[in-house]
ZAMARGU-4260 file (C-alpha; in steps of 0.2 Angstrom, whole numbers, plus 5000, padded with zeros to 4 digits):
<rodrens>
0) 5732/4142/5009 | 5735/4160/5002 | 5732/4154/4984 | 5716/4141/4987 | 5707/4158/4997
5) 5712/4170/4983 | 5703/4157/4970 | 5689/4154/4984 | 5686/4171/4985 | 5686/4173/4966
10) 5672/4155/4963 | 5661/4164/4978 | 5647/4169/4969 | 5643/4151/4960 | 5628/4145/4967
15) 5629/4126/4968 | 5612/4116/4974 | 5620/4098/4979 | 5636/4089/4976 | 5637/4072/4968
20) 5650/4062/4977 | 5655/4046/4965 | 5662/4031/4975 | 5679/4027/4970 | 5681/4010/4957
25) 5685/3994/4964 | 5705/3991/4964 | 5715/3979/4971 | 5728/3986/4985 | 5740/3981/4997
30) 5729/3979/5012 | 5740/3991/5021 | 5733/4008/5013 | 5719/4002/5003 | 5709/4020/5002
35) 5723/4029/4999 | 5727/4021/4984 | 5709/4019/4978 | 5707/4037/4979 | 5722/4040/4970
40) 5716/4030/4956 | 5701/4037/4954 | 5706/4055/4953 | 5723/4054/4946 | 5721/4043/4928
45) 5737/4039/4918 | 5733/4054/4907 | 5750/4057/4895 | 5760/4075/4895 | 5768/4080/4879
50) 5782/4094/4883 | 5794/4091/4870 | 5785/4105/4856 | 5770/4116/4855 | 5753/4106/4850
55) 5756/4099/4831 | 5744/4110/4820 | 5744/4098/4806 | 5735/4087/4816 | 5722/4098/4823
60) 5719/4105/4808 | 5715/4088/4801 | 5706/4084/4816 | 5695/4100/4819 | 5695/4107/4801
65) 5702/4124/4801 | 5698/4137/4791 | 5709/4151/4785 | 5701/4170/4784 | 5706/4185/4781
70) 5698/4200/4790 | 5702/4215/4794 | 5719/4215/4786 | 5724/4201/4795 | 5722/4182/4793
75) 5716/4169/4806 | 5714/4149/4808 | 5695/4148/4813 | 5685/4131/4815 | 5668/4139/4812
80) 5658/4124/4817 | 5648/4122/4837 | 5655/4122/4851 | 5666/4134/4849 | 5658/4148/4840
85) 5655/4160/4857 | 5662/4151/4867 | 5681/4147/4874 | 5687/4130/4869 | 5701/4124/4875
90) 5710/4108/4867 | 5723/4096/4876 | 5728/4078/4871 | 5714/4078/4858 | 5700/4083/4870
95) 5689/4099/4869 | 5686/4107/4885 | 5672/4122/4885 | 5659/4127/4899 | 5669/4137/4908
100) 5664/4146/4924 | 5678/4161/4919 | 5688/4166/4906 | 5702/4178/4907 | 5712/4179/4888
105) 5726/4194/4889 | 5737/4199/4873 | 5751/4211/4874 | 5766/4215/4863 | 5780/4217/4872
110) 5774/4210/4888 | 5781/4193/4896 | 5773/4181/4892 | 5767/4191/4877 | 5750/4178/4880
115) 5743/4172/4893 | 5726/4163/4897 | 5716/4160/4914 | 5701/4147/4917 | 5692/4141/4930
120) 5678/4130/4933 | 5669/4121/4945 | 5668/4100/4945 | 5647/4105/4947 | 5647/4111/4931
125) 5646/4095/4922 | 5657/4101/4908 | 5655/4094/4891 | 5672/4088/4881 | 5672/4082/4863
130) 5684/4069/4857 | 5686/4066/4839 | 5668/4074/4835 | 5660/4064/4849 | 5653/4072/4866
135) 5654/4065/4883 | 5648/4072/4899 | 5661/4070/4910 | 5663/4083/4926 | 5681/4078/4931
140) 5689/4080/4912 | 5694/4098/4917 | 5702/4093/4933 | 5716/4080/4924 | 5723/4096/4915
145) 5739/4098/4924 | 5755/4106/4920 | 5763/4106/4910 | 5750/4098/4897 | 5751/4106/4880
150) 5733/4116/4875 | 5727/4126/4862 | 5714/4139/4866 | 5701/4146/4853 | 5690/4160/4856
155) 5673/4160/4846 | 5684/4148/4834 | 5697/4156/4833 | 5714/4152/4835 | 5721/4163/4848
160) 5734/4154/4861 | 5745/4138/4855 | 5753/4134/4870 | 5754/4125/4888 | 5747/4126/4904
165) 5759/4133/4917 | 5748/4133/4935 | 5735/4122/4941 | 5727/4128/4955 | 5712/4118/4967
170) 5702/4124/4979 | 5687/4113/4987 | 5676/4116/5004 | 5661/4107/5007 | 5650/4118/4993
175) 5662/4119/4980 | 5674/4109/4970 | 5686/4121/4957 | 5700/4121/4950 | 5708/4135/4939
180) 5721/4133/4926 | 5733/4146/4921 | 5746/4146/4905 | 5754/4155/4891 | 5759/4154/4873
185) 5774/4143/4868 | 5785/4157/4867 | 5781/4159/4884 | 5795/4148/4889 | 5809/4162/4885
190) 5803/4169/4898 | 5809/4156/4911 | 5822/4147/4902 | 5840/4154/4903 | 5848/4162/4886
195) 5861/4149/4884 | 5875/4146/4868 | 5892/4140/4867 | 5904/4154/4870 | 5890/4167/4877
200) 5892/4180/4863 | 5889/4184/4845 | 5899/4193/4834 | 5893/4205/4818 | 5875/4196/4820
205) 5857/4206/4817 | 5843/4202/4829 | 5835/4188/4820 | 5853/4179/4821 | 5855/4180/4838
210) 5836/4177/4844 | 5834/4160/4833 | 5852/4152/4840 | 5844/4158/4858 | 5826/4151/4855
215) 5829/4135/4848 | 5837/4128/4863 | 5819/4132/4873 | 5812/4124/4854 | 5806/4141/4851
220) 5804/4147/4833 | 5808/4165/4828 | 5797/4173/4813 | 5803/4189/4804 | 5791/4203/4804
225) 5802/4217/4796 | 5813/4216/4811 | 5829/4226/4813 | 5843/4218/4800 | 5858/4232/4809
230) 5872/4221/4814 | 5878/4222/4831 | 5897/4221/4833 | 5895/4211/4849 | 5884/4205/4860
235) 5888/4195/4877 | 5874/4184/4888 | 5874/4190/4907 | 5872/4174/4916 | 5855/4173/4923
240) 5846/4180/4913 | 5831/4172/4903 | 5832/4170/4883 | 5818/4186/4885 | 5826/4197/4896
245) 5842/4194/4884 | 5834/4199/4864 | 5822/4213/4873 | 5837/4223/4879 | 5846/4218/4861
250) 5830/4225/4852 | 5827/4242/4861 | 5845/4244/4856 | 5840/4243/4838 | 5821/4247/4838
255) 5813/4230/4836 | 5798/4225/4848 | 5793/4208/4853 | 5776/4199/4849 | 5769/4182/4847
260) 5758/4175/4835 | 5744/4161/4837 | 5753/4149/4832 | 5766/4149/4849 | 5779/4158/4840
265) 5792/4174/4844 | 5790/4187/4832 | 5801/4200/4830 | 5795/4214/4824 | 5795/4235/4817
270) 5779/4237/4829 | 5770/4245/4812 | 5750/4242/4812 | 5743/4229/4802 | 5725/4229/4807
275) 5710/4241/4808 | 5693/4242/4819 | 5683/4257/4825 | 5677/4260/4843 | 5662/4274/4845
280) 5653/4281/4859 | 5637/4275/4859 | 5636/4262/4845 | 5649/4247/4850 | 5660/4257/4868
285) 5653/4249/4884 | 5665/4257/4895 | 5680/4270/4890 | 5693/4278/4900 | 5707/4289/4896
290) 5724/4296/4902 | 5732/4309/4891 | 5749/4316/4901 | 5762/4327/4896 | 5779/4316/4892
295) 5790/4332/4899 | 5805/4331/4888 | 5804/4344/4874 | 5823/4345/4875 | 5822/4324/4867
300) 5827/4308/4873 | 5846/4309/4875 | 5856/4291/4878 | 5872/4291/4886 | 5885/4274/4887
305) 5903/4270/4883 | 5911/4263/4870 | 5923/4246/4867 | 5941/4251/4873 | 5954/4246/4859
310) 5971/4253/4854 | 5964/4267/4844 | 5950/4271/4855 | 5949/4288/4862 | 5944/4284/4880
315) 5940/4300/4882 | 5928/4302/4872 | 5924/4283/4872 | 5919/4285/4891 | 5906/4298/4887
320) 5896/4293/4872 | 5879/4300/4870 | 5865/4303/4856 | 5847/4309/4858 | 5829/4309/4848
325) 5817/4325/4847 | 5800/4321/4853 | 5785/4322/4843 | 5781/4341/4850 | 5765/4334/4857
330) 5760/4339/4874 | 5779/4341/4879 | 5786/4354/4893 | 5797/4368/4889 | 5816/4366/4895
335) 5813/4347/4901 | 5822/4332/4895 | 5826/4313/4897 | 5841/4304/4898 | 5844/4285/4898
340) 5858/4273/4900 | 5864/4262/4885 | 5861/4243/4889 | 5873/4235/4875 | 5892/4246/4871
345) 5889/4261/4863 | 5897/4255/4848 | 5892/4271/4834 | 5883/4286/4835 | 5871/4277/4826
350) 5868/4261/4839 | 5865/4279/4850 | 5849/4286/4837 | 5842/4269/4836 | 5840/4270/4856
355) 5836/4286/4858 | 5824/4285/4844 | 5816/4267/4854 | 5814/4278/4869 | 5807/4293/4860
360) 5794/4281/4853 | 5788/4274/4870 | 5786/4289/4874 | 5775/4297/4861 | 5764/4282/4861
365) 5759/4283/4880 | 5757/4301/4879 | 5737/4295/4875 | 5730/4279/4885 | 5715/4275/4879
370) 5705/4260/4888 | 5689/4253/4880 | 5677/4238/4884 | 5665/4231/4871 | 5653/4216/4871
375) 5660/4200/4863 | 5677/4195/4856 | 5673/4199/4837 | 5675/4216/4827 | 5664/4220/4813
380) 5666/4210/4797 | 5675/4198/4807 | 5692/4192/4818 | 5697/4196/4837 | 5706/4212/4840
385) 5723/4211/4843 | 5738/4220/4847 | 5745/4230/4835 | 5726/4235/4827 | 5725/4254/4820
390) 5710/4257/4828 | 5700/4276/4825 | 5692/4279/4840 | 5677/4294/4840 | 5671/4298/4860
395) 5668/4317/4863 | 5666/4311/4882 | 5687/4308/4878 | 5690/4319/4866 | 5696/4308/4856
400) 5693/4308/4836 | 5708/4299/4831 | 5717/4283/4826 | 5725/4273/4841 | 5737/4259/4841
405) 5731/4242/4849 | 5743/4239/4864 | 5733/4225/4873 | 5717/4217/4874 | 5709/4206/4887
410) 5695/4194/4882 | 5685/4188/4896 | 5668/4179/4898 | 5655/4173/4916 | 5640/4172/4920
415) 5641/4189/4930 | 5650/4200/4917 | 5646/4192/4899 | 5657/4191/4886 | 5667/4207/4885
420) 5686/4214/4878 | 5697/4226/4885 | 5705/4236/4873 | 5722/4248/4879 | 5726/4259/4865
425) 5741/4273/4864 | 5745/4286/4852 | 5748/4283/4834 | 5766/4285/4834 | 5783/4277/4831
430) 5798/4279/4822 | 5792/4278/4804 | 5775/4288/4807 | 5768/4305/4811 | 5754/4308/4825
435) 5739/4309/4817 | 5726/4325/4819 | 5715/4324/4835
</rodrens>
């Protein structure tokens, strides 16, 4: 009961004037539960579930008519055509879904899952679908959505989530009828499906290698964004642990961070910026916060692990392996320093710089923590702002004249709050830039 009070609590403020009770159809039954089964066939239709793949974009695209922008530095699949332009429209087996009560959208490289979505709505709210260009009235079409149906979700059309819905939560009383639905991009399923291959090890393979034989048993793909092409001498599978929790600890050891892209696929990537916005005080910032600490390790990032044994292996030294990476000088405290333990063997100095490096990164980018809320989903000239934006950010009540790097974003929409994003930015640094002036 937990669970249905926490969504209660959440669907409190909708204001609901009557509730339309339709009698259940007529259906033959045995005579010896005749409601039961009537009920159950009035709320709970033979509605298919497709698992086997994300939802086939071929088809939508024929079906929707998608459009292909560029904005921004970055391209999108938009359908620019009502009902989705300002609103979330979610798509399963052919059907569009909008007139939400809430929407919760959140995007964040790195995270697990990397995206992740969050509807309610209330059986009052008479929400409107769209089959094949024709619109129903049907109040119950959102309350057949069930895990784990496969959806795609568009924000003022456009694409942001190809994926599946992972939770259905209901909660009714005698005022209100709701339901919320909770899922995630299809790379999601990394996240909760074992890292599995034939021997459990790979051998002189880069990180692309050894993340595509690990994803495609979960039926994953793996794109290539300038990921990190360093073989690693070996690398073994702990039992237990999911495909994600497997190629993370893989890329911190070389410098690669994890992303996924609209389509439901794991990227792999150098975490460089490839897309630009502006937030201002007073002209598009509704809300700002800061955090700006020190990182307290002028001394660096230093890496300690051991090395494979072997017949010529100095155990020694082999026992005691360490590397380390300056930091960027920024806010750092004299005679302070960090020191972390090597995930994978410590195979070379070099495997020892690449983590040190990773670690010194992280570091210099949440030196600065910028959080900024804005009206809408869209920036200027077009797209949805997305992790990974190079973003100048002007606020003299933050001190803050400076380019940012998009960590997160969160797109939300209600009746209460409007339509609003929550942008988390962190300092412009990382292994192949400088911090900018500020």
């Amino acid at each position: 009961m937990a669970n249905g009070d926490g969504l209660a609590s959440q669907l409190g403020a909708i204001q609901l004037d009557e509730i339309l009770v339709k009698p259940p159809p007529e259906t033959t039954a045995p005579a010896e539960f005749p409601d039961r089964i009537a009920q159950a066939a009035a709320f709970a239709p033979n509605i298919p579930i497709t698992t086997a793949g994300p939802p086939g974009i071929g088809q939508l695209t024929k079906d929707l008519g998608f459009d292909q922008i560029t904005a921004g530095g970055r391209n999108y699949y938009r359908v620019s055509r009502p009902p989705y332009l300002t609103r979330a429209v979610v798509v399963v087996n052919g059907q569009e879904l909008y007139e939400w009560t809430t929407v919760e959208v959140h995007l964040e490289i790195g995270n697990n899952p990397t995206r992740r979505f969050r509807f309610t709505v209330s059986e009052q709210e008479d929400l409107t679908t769209t089959g094949m260009g024709v619109s129903t009235s049907d109040p119950n079409s959102a309350f057949r959505i069930r895990p784990p149906d496969k959806c795609t979700i568009f924000l003022d059309g456009y694409m942001v989530i190809n994926g599946w819905v992972s939770t259905r939560q209901v909660f009714y009383d005698k005022d209100q009828h709701a339901v919320e639905l909770q899922g995630m991009g299809w790379a999601g399923r990394d996240g909760q499906g074992a890292a599995v291959s034939q021997t459990h090890e790979f051998k002189d393979k880069d990180i692309m290698q050894i993340a595509q034989a690990v994803e495609q048993n979960l039926g994953v793909k793996v794109m290539d964004a300038n990921a990190s092409k360093e073989k690693i001498p070996r690398a073994s599978i702990t039992p237990g642990e999911t495909a994600f929790e497997f190629i993370e600890k893989l890329a911190r050891g070389v410098g690669t961070k994890i992303d996924e892209n609209e389509m439901g696929d794991r990227v792999l990537t150098d975490g460089m910026p490839i897309g630009s916005g502006e937030l201002v005080e007073g002209y598009n910032i509704v809300e700002g916060r800061e955090i700006i600490h020190s990182t307290q390790g002028s001394q660096g990032n230093q890496i300690t692990g051991t090395a494979p044994g072997g017949d010529q292996a100095d155990y020694a030294k082999a026992n005691q392996m360490h590397s380390s990476a300056n930091m960027s000088g920024q806010g750092v405290q004299p005679g302070m320093g960090v020191r972390s333990l090597m995930e994978i063997p410590f195979f070379s100095d070099m495997f020892g710089k690449m983590r040190a490096n990773h670690e010194t990164t992280v570091a210099d980018n949440l030196m600065i923590q910028v959080t900024c809320k804005v009206n809408g989903w869209s920036k200027e000239g077009g797209g949805l702002w997305q992790p990974r934006d190079r973003v100048w950010v002007s606020s003299p009540m933050l001190i803050m004249d400076r380019v940012l790097i998009v960590k997160a974003v969160t797109f939300r929409q209600s009746s209460e709050g409007g339509t609003t994003t929550d942008i988390l930015l962190v300092n412009k640094l990382s292994d192949k830039e400088q911090a900018s002036g500020g």
